[in-house]
C-alpha positions as CSV (number, residue, x, y, z in Angstrom):
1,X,-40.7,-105.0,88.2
2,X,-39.1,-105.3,91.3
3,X,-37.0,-108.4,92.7
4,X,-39.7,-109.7,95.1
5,X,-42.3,-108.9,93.0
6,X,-43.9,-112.3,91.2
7,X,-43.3,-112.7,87.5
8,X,-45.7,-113.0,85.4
9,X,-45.8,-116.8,84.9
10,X,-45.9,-116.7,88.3
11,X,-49.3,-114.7,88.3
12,X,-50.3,-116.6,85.1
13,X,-49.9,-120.1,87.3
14,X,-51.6,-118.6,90.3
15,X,-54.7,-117.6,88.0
16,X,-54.5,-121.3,86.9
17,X,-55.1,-123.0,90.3
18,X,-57.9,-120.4,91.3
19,X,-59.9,-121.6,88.1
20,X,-59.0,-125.2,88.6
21,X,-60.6,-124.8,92.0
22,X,-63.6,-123.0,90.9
23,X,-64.2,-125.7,88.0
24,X,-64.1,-128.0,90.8
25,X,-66.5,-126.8,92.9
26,X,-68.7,-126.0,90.2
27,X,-68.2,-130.3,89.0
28,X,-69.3,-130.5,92.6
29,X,-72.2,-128.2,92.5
30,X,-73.4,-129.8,89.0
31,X,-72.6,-133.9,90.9
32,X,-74.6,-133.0,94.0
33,X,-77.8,-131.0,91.9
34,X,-77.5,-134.6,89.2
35,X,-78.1,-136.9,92.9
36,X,-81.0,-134.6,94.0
37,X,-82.6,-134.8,91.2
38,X,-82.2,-138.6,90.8
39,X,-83.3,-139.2,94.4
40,X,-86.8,-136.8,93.2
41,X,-87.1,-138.8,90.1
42,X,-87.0,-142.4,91.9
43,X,-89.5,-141.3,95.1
44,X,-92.3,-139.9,92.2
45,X,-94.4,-143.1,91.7
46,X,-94.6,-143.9,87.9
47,X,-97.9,-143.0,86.0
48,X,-100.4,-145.3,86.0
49,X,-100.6,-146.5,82.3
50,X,-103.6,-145.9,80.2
51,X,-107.0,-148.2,79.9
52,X,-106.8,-148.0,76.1
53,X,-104.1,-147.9,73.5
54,X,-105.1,-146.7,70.0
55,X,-102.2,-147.3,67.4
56,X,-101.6,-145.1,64.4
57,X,-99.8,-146.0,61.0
58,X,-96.9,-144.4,59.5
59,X,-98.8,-142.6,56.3
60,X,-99.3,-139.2,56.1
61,X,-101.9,-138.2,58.3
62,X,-101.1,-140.9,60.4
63,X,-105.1,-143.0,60.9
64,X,-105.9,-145.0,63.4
65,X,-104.9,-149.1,62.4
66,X,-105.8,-151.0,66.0
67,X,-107.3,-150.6,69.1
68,X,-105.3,-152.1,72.1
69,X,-106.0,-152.3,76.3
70,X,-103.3,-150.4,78.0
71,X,-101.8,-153.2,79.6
72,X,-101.2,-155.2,76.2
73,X,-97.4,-156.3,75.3
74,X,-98.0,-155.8,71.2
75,X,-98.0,-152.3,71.3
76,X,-95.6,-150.4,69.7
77,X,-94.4,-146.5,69.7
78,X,-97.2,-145.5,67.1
79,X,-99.9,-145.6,69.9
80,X,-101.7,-143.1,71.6
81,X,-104.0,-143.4,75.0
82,X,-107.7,-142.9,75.0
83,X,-110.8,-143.3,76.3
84,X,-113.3,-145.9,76.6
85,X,-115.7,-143.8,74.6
86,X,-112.7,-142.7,72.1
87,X,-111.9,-146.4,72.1
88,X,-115.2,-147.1,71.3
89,X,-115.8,-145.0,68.7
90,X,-112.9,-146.3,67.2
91,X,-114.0,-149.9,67.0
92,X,-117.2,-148.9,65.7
93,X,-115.7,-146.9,63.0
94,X,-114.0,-150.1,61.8
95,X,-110.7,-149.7,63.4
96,X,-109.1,-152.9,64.0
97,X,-108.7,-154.7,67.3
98,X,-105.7,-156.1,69.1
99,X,-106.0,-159.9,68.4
100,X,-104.2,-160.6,71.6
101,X,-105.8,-157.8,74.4
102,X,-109.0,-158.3,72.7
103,X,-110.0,-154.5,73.9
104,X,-113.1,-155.1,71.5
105,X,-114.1,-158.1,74.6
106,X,-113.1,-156.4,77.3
107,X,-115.3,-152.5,76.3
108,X,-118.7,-155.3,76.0
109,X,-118.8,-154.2,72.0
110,X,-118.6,-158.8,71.7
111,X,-120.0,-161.3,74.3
């Protein structure tokens, strides 16, 4: 190598700084793709939630154990949305109802 010529630290360092700087613009890229996509998530309204809940238990096969409305506050993470008609048929097959929605009320199956 010549005198003027860099060393090869010297090229070693400069190869550092160009990646640093593409890292960062990539960091930027990745920040500025994360507040578009928070900005679509918040202006798409929320799906309405469903008219009927019907809540499964935790044996094998997993059967239906309670009919809930959607709206009710005792549901938990076993439940599944249907129908009126599936909701129905459900309460007619003996499923239990929700003793607080009172879905069994509010589908005219009791006055």
């Amino acid at each position: 190598m010549s005198e003027n010529s860099p060393s090869r630290l010297d090229l070693l360092r400069f190869l550092e700084k160009v990646q640093v700087r593409d890292l960062q613009r990539t960091r930027d890229w990745i920040a500025t793709e994360e507040r578009h996509q928070a900005l679509e998530t918040a202006r798409r309204p929320a799906p309405p939630p469903p008219e009927w809940l019907i809540e499964h238990g935790i044996d094998t096969g997993r059967p239906p154990v309670r009919v809930h409305a959607g709206q009710c506050w005792d549901t938990r993470t076993r439940c599944k949305p249907a129908t009126a008609d599936q909701a129905r048929r459900a309460l007619a097959e003996g499923v239990s109802t929700c003793p607080h929605c009172r879905p069994d009320t509010a589908l005219g199956l009791l006055d």
